[in-house]
MARLOSE-460712 format. One record per residue (C-alpha): residue in one letter; x negated, y negated, z. Coordinates in steps of 0.25 Angstrom, whole numbers, plus 2048, in hexadecimal, padded with zeros to 3 digits. Example, Ala and Ser with C-alpha at 12.3 -4.5 7.8 and 13.67 -1.06 7.14 Angstrom:
a7CF81281F/s7C980481D/
This chain:
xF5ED37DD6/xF5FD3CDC8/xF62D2FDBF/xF5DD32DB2/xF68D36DA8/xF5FD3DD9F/xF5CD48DAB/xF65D55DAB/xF69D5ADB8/xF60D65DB6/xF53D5CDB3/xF57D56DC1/xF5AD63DC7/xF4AD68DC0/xF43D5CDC6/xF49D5FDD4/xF43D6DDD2/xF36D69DCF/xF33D5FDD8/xF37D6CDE3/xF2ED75DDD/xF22D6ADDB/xF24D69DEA/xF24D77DEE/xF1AD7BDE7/xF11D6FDED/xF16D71DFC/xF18D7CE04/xF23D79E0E/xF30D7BE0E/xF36D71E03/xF45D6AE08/xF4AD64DFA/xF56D56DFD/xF5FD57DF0/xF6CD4FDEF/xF78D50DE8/xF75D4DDDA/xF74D5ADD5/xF80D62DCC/xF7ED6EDD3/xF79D6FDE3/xF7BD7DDE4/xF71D7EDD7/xF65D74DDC/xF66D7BDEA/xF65D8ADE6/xF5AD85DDC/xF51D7EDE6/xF54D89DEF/xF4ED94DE6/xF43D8CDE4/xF3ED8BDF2/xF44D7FDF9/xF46D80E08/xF52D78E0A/xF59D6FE03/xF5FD61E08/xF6DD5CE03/xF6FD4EE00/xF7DD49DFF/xF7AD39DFE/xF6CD32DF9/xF6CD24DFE/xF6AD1ADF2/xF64D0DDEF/xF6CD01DED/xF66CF3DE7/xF69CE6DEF/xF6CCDDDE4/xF6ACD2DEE/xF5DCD4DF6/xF56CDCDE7/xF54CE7DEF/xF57CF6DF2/xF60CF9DFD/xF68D06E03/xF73D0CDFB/xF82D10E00/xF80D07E0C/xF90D0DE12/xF86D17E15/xF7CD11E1E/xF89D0CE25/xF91D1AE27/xF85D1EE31/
């Protein structure tokens, strides 16, 4: 997830791109690329990666996160409500 405050959105949106071109240009199957929500324009990131040669792209709406047990010292699953709607 993009943390650093000193990054602009379009350093992010540039590293996103060349990570896919490094692993296009490696591999030579089809290429599916997960992006989430974060980004300030959707329409923008899917008709860029689109036009450089993705073959499907899949949509995230919610990334499950890490929380920290305070008690135990340990890492344990975020938004727990969650586990419980299933």
């Amino acid at each position: 997830m993009p943390s650093d405050p000193n990054r602009s959105s379009k350093d992010i949106e540039h590293l996103y791109f060349k990570i896919f071109e490094e692993v296009k240009w490696r591999i030579e199957i089809p290429i599916a690329v997960k992006i989430g929500h974060f980004f300030t324009s959707m329409a923008r990131m899917a008709n860029e990666f689109s036009r450089r040669g993705t073959s499907a792209l899949v949509l995230f709406n919610r990334f499950y996160q890490l929380d920290i047990d305070i008690e135990k010292l340990e890492l344990s699953p975020g938004y727990r409500l969650a586990y419980l709607m299933k």
